[in-house]
Backbone as a printed PyTorch tensor [residue, N CA C, xyz], in Angstrom:
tensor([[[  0.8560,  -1.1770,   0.0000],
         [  0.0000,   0.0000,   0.0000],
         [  0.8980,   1.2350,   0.0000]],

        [[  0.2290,   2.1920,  -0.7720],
         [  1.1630,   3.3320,  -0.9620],
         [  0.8410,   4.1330,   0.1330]],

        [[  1.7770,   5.5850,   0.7150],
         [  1.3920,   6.1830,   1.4340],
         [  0.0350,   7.1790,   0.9460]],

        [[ -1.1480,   6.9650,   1.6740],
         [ -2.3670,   7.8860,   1.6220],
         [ -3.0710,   7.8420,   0.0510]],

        [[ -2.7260,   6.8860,  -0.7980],
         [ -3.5090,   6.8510,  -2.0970],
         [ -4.0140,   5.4230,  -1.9980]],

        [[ -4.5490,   4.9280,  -1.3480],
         [ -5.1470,   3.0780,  -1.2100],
         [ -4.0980,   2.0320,  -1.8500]],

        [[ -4.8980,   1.3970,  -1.9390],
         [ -3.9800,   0.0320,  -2.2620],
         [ -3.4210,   0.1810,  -3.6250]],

        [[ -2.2750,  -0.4910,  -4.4040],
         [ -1.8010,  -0.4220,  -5.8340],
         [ -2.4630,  -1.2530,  -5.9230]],

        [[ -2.7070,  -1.2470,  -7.7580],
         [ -3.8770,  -1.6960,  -8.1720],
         [ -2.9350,  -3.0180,  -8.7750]],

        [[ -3.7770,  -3.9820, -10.0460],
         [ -3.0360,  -5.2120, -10.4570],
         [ -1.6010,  -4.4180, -11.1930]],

        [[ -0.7120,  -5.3400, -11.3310],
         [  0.3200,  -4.7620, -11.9980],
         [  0.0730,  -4.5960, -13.4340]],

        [[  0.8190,  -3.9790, -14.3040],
         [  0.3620,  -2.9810, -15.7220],
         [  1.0330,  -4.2320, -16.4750]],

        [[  0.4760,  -5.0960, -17.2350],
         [  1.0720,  -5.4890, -18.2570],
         [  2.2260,  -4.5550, -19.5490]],

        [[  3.5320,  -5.0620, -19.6980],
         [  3.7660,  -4.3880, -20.9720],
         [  3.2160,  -4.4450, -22.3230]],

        [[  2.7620,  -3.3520, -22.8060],
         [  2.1350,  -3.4620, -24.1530],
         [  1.4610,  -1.4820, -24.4790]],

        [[  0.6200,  -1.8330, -25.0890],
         [ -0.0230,  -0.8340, -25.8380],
         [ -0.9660,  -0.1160, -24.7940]],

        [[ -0.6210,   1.4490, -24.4720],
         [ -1.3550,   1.6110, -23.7830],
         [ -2.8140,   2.4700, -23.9600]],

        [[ -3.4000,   2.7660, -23.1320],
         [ -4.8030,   3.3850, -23.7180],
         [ -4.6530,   4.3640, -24.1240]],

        [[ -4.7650,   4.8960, -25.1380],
         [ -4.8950,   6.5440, -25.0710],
         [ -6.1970,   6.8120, -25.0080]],

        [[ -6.2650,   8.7880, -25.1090],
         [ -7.5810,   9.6120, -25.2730],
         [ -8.4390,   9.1430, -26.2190]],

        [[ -8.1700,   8.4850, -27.5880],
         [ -8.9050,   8.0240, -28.8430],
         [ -9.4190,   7.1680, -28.2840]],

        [[ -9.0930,   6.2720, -27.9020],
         [ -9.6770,   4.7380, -27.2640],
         [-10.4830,   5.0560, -26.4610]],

        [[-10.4400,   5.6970, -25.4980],
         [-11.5780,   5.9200, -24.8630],
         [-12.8160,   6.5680, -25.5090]],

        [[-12.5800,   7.9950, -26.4210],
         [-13.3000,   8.0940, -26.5560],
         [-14.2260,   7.4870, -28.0480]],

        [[-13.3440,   7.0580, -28.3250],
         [-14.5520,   5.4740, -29.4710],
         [-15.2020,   4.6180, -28.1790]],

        [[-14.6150,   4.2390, -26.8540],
         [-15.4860,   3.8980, -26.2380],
         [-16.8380,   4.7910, -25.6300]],

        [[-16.6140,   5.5430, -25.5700],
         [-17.8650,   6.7030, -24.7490],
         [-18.7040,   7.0450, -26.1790]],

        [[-17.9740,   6.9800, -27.5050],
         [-19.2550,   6.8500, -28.2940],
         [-19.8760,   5.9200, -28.5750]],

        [[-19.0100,   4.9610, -28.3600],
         [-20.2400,   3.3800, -28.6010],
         [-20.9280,   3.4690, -27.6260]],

        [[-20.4850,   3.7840, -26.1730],
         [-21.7210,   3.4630, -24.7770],
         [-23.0070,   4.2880, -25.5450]],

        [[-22.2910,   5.9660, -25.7120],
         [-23.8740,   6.9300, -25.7260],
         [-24.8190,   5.8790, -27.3470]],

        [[-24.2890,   5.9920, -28.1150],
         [-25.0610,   4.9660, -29.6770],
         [-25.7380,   4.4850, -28.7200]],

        [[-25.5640,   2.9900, -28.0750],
         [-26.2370,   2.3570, -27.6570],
         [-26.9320,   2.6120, -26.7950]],

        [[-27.0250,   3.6050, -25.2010],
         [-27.8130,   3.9750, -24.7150],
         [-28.4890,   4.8990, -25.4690]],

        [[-28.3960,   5.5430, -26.7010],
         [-29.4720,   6.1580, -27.2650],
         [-30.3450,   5.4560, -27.8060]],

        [[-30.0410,   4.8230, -28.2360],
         [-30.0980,   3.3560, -29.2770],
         [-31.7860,   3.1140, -28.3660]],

        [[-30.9900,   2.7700, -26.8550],
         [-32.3590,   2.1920, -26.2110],
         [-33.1030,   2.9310, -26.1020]],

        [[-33.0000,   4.3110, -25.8940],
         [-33.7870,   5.4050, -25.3650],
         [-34.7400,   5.4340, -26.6980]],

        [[-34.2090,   5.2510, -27.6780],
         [-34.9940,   5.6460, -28.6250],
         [-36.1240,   4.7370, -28.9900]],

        [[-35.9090,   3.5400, -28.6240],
         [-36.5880,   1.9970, -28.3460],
         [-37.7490,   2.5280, -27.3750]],

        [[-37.0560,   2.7970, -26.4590],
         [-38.1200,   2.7220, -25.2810],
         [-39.1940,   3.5840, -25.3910]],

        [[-38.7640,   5.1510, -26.1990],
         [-39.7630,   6.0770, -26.5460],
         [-40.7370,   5.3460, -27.5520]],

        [[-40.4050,   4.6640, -28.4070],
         [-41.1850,   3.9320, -29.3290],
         [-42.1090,   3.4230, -28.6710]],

        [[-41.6670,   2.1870, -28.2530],
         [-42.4560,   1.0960, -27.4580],
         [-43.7170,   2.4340, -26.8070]],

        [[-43.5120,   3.0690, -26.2330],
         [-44.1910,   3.5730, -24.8670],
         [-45.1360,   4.2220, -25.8420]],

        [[-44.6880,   4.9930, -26.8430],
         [-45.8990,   5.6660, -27.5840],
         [-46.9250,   4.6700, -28.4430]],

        [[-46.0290,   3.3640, -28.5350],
         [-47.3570,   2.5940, -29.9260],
         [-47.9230,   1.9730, -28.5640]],

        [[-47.4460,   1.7060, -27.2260],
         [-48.4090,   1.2060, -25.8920],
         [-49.3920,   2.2220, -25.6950]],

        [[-49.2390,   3.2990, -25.9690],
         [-50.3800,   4.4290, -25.7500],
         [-51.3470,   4.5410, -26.9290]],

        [[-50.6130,   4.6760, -28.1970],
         [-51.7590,   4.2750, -29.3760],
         [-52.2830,   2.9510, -29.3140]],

        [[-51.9050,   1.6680, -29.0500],
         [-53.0290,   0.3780, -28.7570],
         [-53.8240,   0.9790, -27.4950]],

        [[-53.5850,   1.2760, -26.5190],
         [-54.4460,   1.2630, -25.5830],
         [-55.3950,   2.4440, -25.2960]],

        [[-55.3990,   3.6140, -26.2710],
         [-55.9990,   4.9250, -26.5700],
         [-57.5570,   4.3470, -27.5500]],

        [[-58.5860,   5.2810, -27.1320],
         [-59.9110,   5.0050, -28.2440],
         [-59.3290,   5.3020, -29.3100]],

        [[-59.3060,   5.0450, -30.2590],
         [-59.5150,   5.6900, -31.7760],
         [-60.7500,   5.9130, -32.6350]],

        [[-61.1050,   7.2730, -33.1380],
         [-62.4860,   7.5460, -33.5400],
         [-61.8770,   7.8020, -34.9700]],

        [[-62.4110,   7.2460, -35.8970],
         [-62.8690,   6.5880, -37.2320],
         [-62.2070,   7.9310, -37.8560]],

        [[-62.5150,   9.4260, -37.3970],
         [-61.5790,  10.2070, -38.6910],
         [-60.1970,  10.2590, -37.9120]],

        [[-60.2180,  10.1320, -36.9790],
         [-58.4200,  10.1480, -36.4110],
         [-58.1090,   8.7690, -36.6100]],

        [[-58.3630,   8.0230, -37.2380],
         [-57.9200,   6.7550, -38.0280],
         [-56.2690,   7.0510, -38.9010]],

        [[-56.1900,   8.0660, -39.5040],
         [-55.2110,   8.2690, -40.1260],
         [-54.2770,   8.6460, -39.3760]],

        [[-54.7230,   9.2770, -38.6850],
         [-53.6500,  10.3870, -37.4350],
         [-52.7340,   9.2130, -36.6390]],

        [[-53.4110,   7.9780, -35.9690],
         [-53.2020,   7.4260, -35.1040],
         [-51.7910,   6.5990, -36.4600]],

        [[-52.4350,   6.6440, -37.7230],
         [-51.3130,   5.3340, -38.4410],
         [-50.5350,   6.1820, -38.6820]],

        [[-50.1790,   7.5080, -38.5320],
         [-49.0300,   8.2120, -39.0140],
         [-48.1070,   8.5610, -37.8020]],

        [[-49.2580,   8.5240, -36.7120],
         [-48.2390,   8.5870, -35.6700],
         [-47.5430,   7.2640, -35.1950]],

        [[-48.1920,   5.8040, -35.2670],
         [-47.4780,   4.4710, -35.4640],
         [-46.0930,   4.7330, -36.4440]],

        [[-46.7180,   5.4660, -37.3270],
         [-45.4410,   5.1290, -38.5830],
         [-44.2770,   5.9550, -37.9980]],

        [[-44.6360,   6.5800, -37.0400],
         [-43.2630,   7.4740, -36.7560],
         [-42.7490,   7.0570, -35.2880]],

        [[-43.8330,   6.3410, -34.9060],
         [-42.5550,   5.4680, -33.6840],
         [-42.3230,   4.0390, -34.1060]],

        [[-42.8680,   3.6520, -35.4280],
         [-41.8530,   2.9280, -36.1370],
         [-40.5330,   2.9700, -36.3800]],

        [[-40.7040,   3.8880, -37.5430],
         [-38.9080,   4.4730, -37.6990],
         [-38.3370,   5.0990, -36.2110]],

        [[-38.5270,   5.4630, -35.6600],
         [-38.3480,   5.5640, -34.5120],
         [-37.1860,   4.6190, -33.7410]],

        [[-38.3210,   3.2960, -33.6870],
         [-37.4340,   2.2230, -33.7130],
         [-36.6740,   1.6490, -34.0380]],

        [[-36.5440,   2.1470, -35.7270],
         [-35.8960,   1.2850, -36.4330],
         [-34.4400,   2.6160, -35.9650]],

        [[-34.3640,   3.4900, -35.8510],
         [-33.4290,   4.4310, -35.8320],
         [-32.9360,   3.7070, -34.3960]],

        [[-33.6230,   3.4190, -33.1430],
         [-32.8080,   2.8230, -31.9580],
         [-31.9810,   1.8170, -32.4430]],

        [[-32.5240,   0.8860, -33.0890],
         [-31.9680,  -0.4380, -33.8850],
         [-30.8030,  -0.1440, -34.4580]],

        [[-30.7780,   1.0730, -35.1610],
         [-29.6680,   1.3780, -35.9880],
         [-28.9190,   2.3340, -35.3470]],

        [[-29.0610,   2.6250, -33.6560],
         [-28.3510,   3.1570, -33.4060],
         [-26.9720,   2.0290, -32.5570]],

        [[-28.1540,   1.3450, -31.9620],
         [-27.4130,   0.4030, -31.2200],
         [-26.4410,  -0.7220, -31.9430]],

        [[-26.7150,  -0.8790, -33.2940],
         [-25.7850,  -1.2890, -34.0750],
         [-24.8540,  -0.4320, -34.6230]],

        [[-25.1160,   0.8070, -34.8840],
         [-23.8350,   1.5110, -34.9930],
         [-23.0250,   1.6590, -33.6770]],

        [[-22.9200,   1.3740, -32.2900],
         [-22.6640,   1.8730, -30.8950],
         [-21.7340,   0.3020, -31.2130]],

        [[-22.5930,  -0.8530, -31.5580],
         [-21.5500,  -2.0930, -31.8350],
         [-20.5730,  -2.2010, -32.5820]],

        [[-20.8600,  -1.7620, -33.4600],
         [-19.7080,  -1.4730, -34.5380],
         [-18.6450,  -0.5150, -33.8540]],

        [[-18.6780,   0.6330, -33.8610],
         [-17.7110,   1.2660, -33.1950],
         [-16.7650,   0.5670, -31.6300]],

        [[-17.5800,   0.1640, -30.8780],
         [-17.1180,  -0.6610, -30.0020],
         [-15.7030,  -1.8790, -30.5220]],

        [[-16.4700,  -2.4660, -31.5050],
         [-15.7770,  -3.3920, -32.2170],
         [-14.3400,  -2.8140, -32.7470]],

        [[-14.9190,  -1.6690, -33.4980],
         [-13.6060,  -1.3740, -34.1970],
         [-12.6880,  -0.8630, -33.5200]],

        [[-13.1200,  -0.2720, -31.7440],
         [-12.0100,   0.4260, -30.8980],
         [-11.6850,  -0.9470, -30.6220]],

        [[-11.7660,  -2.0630, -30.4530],
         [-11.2660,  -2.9230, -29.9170],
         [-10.2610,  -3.9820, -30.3360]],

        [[-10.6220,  -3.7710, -31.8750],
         [ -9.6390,  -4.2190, -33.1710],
         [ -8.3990,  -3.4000, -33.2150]],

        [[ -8.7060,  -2.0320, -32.9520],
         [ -7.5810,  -1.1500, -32.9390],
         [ -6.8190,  -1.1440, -32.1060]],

        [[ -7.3020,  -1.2440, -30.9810],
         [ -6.3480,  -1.5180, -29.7610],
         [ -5.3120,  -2.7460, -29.6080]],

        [[ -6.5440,  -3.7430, -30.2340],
         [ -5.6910,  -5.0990, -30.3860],
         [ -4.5520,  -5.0650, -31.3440]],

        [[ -4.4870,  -4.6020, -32.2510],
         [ -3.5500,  -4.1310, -33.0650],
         [ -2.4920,  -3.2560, -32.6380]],

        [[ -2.8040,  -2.4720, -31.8330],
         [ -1.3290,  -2.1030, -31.6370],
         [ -0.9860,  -2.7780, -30.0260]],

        [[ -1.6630,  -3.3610, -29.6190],
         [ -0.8680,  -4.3440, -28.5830],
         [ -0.6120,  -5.3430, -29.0530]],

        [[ -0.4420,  -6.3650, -30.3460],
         [ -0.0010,  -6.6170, -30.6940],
         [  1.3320,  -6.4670, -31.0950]],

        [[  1.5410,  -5.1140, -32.0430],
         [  2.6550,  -4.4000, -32.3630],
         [  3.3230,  -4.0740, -31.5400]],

        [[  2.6950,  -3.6530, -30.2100],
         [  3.9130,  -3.4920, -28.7200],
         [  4.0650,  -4.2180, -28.0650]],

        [[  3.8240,  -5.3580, -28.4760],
         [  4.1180,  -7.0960, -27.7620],
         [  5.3120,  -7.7400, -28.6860]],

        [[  4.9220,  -7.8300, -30.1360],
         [  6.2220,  -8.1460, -30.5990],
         [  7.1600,  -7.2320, -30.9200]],

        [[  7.2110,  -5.6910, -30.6770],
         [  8.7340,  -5.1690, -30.2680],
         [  8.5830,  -5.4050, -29.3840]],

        [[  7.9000,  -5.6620, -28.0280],
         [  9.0030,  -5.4140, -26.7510],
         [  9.7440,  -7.0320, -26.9570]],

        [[  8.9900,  -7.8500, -27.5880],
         [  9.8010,  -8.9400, -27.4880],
         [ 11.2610,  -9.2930, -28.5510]],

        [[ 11.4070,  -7.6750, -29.1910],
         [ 12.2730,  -8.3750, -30.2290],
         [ 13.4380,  -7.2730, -29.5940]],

        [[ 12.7610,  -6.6990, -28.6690],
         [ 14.1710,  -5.9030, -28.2930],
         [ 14.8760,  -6.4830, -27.1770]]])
């Protein structure tokens, strides 16, 4: 234990270390995907209010245009949360890649 900063943490493997980029491809994949849901959940909650709302015969149209737009709606969470994966993915390819590259120099030096 160090003096007055808690315990040292696990020891640091040698290799590639994190930078500012890496993180923040991670903090944009988290927000994608928590938007992703948010945008889900607004959906869901509004077509739960159009099934469970009266509908009177000339707001017939009103009610399918407003479905149609927490449709796409959804489909935009869908496509957010797959873009939030993708990015995730690719910070993680990248990283792997250069800890790779700083695994075999440290081993060739």
């Amino acid at each position: 234990m160090t003096a007055g900063r808690g315990p040292a943490g696990p020891p640091r493997r040698a290799g590639a270390v994190t930078t500012r980029a890496d993180r923040t491809r991670d903090l944009i994949a988290l927000a994608l995907v928590v938007a992703g849901v948010g945008l889900i959940a607004t959906a869901h909650a509004g077509n739960t209010r159009l099934a469970t709302q009266h509908i009177v015969v000339s707001k017939g149209h009103d009610a399918f245009s407003q479905w149609m737009h927490y449709y796409r709606l959804e489909f935009t969470g869908y496509g957010a949360i797959l873009a939030g994966i993708l990015v995730g993915l690719a910070s993680y390819v990248i990283h792997a890649r250069r800890e790779r590259r700083a695994g075999a120099a440290g081993g060739a030096v």
